[in-house]
Structure formats: C-alpha cells, structure tokens
N, CA, C and O atoms as a DFTB+ gen file, in Angstrom:
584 C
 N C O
     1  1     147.723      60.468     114.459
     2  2     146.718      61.465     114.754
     3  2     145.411      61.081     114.051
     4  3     145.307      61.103     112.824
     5  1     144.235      60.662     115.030
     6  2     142.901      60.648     114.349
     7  2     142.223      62.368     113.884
     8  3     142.513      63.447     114.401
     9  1     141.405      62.124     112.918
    10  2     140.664      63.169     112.565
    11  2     139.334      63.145     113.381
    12  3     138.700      62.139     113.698
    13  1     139.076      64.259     113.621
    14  2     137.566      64.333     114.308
    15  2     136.840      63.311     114.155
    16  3     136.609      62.807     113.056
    17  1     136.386      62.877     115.289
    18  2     134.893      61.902     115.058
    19  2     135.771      60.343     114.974
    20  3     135.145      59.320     115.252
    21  1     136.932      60.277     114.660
    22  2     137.451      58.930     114.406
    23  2     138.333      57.951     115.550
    24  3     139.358      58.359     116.096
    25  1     137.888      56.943     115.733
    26  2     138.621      56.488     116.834
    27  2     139.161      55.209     116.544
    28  3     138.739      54.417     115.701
    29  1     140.559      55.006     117.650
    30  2     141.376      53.945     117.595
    31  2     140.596      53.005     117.896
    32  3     139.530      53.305     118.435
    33  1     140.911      51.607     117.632
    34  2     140.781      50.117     117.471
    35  2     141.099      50.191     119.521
    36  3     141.996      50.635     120.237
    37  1     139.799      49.488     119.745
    38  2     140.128      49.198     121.392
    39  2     140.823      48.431     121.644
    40  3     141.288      48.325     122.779
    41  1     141.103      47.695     120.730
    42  2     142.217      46.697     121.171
    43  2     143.301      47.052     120.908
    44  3     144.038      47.053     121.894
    45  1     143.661      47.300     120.189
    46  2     145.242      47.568     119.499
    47  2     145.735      49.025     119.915
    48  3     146.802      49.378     120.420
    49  1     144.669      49.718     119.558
    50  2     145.054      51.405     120.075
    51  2     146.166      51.671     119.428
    52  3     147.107      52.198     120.022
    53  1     146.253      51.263     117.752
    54  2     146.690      52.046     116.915
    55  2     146.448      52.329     115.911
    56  3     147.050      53.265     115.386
    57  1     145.258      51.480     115.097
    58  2     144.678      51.470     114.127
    59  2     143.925      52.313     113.944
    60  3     143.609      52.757     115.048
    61  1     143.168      53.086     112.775
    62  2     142.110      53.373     112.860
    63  2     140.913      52.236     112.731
    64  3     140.854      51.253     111.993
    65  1     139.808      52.826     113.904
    66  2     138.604      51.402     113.800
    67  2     137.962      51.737     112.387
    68  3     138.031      52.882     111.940
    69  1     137.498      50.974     111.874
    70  2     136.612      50.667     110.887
    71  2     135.269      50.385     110.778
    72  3     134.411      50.657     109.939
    73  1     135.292      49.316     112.610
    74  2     133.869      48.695     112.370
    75  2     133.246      48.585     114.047
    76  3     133.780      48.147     115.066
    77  1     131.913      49.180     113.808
    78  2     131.473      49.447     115.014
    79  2     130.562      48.287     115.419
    80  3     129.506      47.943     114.889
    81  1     131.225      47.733     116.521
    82  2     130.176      46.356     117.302
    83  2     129.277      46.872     118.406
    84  3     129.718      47.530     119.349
    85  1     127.902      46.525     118.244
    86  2     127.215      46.408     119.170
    87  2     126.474      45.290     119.658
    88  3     126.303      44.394     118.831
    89  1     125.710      45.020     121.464
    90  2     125.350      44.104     121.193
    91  2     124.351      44.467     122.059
    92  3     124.431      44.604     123.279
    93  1     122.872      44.696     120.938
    94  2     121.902      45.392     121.527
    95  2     121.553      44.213     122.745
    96  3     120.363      44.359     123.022
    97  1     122.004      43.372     123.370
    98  2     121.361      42.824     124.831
    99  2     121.838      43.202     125.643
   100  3     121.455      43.138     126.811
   101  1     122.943      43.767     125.169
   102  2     124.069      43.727     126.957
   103  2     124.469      45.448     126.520
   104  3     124.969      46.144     127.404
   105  1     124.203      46.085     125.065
   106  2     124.665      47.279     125.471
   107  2     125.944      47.521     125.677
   108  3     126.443      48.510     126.214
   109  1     126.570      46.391     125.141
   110  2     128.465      46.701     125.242
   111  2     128.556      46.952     123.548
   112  3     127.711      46.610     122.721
   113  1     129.809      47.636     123.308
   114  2     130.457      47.840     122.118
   115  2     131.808      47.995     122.110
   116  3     132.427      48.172     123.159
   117  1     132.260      47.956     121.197
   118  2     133.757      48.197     120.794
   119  2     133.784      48.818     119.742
   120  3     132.789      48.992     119.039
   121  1     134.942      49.245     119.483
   122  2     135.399      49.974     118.090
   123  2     136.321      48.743     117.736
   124  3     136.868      48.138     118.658
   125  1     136.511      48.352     116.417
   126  2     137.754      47.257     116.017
   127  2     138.119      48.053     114.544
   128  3     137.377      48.658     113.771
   129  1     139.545      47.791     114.500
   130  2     140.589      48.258     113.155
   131  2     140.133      46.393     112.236
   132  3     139.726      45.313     112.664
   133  1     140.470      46.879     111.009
   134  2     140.208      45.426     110.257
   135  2     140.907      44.272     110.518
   136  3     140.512      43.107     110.539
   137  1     142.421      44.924     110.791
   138  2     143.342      43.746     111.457
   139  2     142.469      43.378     112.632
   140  3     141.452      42.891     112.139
   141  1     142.396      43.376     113.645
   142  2     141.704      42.887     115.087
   143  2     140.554      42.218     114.718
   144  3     140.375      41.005     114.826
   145  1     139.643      43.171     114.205
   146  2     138.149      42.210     113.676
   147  2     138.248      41.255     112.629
   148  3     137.237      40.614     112.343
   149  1     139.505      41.023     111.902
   150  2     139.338      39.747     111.451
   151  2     140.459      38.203     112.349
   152  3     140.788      37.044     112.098
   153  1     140.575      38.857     113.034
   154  2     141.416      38.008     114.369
   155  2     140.344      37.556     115.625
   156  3     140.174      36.506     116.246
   157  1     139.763      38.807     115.662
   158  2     138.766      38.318     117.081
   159  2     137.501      37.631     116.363
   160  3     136.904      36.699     116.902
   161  1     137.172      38.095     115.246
   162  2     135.541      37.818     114.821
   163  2     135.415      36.182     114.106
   164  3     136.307      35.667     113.431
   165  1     134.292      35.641     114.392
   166  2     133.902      34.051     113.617
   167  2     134.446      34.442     112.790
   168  3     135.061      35.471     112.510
   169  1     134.060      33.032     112.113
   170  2     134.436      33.001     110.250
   171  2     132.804      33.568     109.656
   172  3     132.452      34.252     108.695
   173  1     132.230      33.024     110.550
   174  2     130.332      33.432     110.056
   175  2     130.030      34.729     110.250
   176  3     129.021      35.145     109.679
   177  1     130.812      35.655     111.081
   178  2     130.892      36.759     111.212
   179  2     131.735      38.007     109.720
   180  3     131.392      39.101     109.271
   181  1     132.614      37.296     109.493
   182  2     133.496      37.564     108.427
   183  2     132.580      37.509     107.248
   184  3     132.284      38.550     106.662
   185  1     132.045      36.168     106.813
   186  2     131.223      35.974     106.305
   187  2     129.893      37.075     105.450
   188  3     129.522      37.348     104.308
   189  1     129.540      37.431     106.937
   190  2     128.550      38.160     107.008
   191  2     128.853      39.479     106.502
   192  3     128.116      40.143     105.774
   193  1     129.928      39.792     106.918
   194  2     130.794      41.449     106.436
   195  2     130.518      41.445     105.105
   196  3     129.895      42.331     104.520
   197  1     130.932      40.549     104.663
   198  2     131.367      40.675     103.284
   199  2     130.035      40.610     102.476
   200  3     129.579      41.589     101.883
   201  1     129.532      39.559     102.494
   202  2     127.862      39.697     102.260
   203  2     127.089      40.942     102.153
   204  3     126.339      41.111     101.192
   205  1     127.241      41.929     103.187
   206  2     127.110      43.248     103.773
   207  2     127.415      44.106     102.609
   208  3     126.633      44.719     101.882
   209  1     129.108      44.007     102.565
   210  2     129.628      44.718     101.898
   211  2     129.047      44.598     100.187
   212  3     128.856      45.651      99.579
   213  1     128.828      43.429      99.584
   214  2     128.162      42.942      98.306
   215  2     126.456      43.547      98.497
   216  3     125.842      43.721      97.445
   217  1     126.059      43.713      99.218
   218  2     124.912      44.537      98.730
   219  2     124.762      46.220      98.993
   220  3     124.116      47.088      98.405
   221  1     125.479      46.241      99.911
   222  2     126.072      48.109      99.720
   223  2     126.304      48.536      97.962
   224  3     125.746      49.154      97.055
   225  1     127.379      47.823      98.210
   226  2     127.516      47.633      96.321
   227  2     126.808      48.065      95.460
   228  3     126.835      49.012      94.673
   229  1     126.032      47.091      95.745
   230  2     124.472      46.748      94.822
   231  2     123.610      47.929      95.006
   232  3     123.248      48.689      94.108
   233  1     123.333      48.006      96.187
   234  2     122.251      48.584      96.947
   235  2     121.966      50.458      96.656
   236  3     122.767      51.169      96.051
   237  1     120.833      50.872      97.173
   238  2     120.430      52.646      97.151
   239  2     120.245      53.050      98.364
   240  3     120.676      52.143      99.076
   241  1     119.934      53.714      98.874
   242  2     120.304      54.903      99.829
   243  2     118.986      54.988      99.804
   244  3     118.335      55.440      98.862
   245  1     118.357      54.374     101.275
   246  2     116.576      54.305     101.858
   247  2     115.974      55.517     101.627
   248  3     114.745      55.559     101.590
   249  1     116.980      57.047     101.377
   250  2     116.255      58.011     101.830
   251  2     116.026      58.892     100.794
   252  3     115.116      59.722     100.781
   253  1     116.826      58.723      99.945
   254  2     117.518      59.108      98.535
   255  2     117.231      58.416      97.220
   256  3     117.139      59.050      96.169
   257  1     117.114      57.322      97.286
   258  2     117.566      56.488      95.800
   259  2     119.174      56.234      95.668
   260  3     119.656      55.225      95.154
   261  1     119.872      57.242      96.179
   262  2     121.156      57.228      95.228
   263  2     122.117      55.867      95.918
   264  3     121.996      55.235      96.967
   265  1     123.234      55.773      94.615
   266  2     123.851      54.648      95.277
   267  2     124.390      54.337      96.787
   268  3     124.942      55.280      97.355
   269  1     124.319      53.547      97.234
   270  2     124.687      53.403      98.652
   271  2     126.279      53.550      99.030
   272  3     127.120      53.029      98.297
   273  1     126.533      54.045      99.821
   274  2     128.107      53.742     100.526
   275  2     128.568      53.281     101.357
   276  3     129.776      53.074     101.469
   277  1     127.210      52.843     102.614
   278  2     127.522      52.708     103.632
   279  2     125.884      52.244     104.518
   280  3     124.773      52.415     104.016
   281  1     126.077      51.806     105.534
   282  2     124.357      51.013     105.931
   283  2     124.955      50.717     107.294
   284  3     126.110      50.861     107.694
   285  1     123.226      50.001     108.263
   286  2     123.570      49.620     108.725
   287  2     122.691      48.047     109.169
   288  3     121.512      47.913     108.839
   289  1     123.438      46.939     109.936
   290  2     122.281      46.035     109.708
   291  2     122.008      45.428     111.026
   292  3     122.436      46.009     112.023
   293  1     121.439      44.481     111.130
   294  2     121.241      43.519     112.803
   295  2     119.988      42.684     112.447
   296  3     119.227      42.568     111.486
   297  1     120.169      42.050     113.942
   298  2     119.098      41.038     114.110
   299  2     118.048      41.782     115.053
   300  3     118.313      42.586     115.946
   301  1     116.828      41.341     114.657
   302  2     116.046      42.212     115.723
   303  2     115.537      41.379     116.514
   304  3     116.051      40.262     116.463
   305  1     114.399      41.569     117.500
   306  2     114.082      40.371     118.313
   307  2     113.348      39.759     117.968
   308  3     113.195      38.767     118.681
   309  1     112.261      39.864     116.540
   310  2     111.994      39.080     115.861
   311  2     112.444      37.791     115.423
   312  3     111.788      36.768     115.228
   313  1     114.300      38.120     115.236
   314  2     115.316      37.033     114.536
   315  2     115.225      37.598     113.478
   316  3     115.949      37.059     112.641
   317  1     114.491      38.719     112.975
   318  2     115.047      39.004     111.432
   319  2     115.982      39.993     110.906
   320  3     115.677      41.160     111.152
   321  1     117.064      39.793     110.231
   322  2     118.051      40.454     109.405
   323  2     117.432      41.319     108.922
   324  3     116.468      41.099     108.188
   325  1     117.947      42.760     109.297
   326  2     117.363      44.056     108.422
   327  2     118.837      44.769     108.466
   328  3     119.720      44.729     109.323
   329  1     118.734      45.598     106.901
   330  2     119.772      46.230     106.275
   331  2     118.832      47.575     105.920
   332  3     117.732      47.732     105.389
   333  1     119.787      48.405     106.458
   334  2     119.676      49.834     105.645
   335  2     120.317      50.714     105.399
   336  3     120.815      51.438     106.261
   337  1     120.533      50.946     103.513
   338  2     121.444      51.368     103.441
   339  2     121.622      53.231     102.982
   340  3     120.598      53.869     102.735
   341  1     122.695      53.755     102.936
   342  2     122.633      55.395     102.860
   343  2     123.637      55.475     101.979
   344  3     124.583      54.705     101.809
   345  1     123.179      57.090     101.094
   346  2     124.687      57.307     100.305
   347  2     125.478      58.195     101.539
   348  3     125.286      58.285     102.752
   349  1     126.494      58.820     100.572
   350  2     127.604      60.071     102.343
   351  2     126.625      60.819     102.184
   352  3     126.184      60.780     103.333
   353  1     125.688      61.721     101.431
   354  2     125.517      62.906     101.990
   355  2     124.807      62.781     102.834
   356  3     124.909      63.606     103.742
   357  1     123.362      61.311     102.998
   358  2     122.467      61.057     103.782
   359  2     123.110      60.531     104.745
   360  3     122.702      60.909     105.844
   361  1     123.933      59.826     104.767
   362  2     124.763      59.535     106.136
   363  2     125.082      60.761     106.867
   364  3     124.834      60.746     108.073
   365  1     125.574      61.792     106.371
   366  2     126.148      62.997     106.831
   367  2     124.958      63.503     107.831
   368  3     124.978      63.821     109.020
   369  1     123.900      63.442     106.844
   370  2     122.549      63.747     107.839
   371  2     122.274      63.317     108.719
   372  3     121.703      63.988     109.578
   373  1     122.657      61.558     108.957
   374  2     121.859      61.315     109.759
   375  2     123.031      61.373     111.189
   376  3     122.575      61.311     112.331
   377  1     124.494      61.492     110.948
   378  2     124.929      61.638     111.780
   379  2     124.729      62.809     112.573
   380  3     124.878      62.952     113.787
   381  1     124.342      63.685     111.634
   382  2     123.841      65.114     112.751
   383  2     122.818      64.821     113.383
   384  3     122.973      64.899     114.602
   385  1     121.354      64.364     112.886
   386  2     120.811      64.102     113.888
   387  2     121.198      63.656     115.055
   388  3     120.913      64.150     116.146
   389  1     121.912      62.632     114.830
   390  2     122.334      61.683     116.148
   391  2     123.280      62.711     117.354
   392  3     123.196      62.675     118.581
   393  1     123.890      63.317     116.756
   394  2     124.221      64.096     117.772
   395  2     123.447      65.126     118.249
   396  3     123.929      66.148     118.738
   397  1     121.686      64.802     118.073
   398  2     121.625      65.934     118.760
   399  2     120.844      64.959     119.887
   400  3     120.511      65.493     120.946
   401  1     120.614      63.841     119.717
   402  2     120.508      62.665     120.781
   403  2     121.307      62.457     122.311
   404  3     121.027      61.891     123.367
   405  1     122.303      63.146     121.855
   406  2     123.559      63.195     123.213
   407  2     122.934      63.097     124.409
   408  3     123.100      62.077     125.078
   409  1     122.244      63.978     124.798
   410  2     121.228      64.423     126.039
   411  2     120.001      63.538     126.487
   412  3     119.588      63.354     127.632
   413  1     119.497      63.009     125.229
   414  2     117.866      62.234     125.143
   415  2     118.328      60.835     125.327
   416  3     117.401      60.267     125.905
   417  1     119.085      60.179     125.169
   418  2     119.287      58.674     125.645
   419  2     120.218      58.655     126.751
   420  3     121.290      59.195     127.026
   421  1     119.227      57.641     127.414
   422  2     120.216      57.225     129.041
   423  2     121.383      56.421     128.360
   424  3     121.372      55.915     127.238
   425  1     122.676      56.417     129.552
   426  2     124.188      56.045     129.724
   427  2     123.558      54.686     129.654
   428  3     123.855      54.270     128.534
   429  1     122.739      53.649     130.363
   430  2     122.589      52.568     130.359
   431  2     120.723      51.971     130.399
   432  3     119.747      52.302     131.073
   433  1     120.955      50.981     129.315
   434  2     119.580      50.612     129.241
   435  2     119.177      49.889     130.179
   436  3     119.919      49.392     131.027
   437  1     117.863      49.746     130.118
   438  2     117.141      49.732     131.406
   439  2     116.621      48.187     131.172
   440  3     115.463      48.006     130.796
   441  1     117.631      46.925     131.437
   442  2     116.899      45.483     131.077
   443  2     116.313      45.144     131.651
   444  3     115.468      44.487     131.043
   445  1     116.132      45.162     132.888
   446  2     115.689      44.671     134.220
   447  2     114.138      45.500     134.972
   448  3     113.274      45.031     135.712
   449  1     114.325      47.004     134.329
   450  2     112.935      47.560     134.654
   451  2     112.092      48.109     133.727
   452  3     112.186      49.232     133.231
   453  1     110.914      46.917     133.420
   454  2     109.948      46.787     132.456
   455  2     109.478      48.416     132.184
   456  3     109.814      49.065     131.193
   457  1     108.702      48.869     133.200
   458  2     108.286      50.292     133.103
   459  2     109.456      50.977     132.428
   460  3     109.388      51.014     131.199
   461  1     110.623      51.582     133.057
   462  2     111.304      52.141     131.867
   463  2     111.901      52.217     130.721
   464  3     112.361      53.133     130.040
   465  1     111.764      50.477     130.577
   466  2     112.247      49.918     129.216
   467  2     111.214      50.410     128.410
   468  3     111.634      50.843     127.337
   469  1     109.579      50.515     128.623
   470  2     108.601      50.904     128.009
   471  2     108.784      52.336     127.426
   472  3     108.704      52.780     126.280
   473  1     109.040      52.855     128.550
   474  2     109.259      54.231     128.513
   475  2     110.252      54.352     127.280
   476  3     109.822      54.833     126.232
   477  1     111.466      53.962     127.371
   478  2     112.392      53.938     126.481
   479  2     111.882      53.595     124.818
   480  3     112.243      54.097     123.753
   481  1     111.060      52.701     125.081
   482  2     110.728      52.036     123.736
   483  2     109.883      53.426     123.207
   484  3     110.370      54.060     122.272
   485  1     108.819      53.805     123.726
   486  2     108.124      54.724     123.395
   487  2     108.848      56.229     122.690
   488  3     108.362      56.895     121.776
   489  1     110.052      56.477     123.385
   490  2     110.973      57.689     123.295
   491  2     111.683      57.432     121.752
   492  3     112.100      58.315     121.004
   493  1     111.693      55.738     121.472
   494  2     112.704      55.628     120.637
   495  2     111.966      55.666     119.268
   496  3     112.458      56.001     118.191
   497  1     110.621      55.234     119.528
   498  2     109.094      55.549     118.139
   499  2     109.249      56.583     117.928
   500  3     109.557      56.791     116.754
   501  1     109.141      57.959     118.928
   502  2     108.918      59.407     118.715
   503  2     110.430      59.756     117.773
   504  3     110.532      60.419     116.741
   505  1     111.538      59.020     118.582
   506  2     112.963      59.931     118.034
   507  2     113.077      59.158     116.349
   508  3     113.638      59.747     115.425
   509  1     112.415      57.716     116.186
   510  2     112.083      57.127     114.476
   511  2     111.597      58.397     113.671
   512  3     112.085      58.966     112.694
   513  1     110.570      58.617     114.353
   514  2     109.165      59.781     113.156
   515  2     110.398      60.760     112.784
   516  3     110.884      60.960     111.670
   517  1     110.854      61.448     114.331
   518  2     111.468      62.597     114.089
   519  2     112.824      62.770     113.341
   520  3     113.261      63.845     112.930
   521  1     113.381      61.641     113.233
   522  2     114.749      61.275     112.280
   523  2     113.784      60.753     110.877
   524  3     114.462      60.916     109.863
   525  1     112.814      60.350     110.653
   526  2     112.337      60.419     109.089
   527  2     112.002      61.625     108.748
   528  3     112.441      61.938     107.641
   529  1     111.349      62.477     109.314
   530  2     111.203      63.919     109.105
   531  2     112.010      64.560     108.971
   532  3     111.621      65.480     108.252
   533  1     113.081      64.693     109.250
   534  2     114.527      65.639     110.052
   535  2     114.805      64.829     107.991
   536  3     114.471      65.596     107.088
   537  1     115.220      63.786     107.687
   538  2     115.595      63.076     106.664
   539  2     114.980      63.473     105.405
   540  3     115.670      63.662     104.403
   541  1     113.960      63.581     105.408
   542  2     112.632      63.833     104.167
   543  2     112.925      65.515     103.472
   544  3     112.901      66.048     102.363
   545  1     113.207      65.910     104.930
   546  2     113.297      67.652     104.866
   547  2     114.827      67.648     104.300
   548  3     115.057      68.425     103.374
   549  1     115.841      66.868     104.765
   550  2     116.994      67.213     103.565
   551  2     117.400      66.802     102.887
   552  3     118.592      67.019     102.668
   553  1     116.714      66.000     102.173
   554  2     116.831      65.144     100.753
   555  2     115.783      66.454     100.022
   556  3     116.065      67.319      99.192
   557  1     115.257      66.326     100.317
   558  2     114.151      67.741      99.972
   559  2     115.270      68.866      99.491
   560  3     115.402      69.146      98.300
   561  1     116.038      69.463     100.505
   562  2     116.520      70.818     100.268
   563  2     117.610      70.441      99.706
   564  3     118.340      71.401      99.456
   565  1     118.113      69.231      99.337
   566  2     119.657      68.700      98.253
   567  2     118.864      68.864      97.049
   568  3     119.326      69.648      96.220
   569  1     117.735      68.272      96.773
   570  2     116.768      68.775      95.700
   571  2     116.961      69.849      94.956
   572  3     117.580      69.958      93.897
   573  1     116.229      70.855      95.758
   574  2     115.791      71.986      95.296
   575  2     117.061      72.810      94.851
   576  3     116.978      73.771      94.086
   577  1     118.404      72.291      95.468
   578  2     119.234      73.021      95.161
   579  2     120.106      72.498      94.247
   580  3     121.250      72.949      94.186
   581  1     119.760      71.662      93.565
   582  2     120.536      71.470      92.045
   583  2     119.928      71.976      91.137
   584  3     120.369      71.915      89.989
C-alpha cells in the first residue's frame, strides 16, 4: 500500500519510486524505485546522483537558509547544470503550489508550434514570479511564528 502522493516504480510496480526522470525534450518521464534506476541508468548517471546527493548534504534551502533535504537539478538549453536546493517545510510549499498548476499547464508541450511554445514560455515567467512570491510569503509566516 502506497501513501498519498507516492507512486510505484514503472517498471517493477512494486517498489516504492524514489526518483523522478524527466526529459525536458520529449516530455516523457518515469517514476524508478532505486533497484531499477540503478539497473537501467549509466554509470555517469549514477555518478551524478550521488554528486547530487553530496551537495544536498552540504547545501541550504534557496528560500530559507536552512539545511537542505532535498533539490532539484538539470541541464538547461544553455548546457548549464543548475541545482536547487529546499529544506521539507519549503518543499512542502512548493509542492502546494504546484498543485495548484493542475489546470494551467497543457497535457503536452508544444515542440513543433513556435507561437505556442512562446506562449508557454511567457506563462511559465509569470507562474516563476508567482511561485517566488507564493515562497517569500511563507518563509515569512514560518518566521513570524516562532
């Protein structure tokens, strides 16, 4: 039995997943359990986890200061590696935001038509501001209430 919000390993469909793949060109993902993702994934991929995992470690919470628990990272189309990392309670936050996204992002991105990819890009600046704001305001009110 998963707990809310948690889902099986697509491959195996018994694990709990651990680690969420995306692949911002094609817009496919998977969920993978640790067994599977260290079976299906490079060694440079593995690699990289762990790397990941050593500056979480290290690392503070973009929104907070406080120690990190958890982040997230990629390549952008620049080619450059960006990491950012969160403690739980700011994670907690930002997963609410995201669900209130449900409605505001299309089922499939738009590669092929420039105009609405624009469109998209533009939607995704406005929904940035409004997830730093939405963020600012409850690191703010964790504040005030200690």
């Amino acid at each position: 039995m998963t707990l809310r919000g948690q889902k099986l390993c697509d491959v195996c469909k018994t694990k709990l997943a651990v680690y969420h793949i995306a692949d911002g060109h094609t817009g496919n993902s998977c969920e993978l359990c640790e067994t599977c993702y260290a079976q299906l994934s490079p060694r440079i991929q593995i690699d990289l986890r762990e790397r990941i995992r050593e500056l979480i470690k290290a690392g503070i919470c973009k929104y907070c200061g406080a120690p990190a628990t958890t982040g997230t990272f990629g390549f952008h189309s620049s080619s450059v590696f960006e990491i950012e990392l969160w403690c739980e309670p700011c994670r907690r936050d930002l997963a609410e935001f995201g669900t209130s996204l449900k409605d505001v992002m299309p089922k499939h991105l738009p590669f092929h038509d420039s105009v609405e990819r624009q469109e998209l890009i533009g939607r995704l600046g406005l929904l940035s501001e409004q997830q730093e704001e939405f963020m600012k305001q409850r690191v703010l009110a964790r504040k005030k209430s200690k």
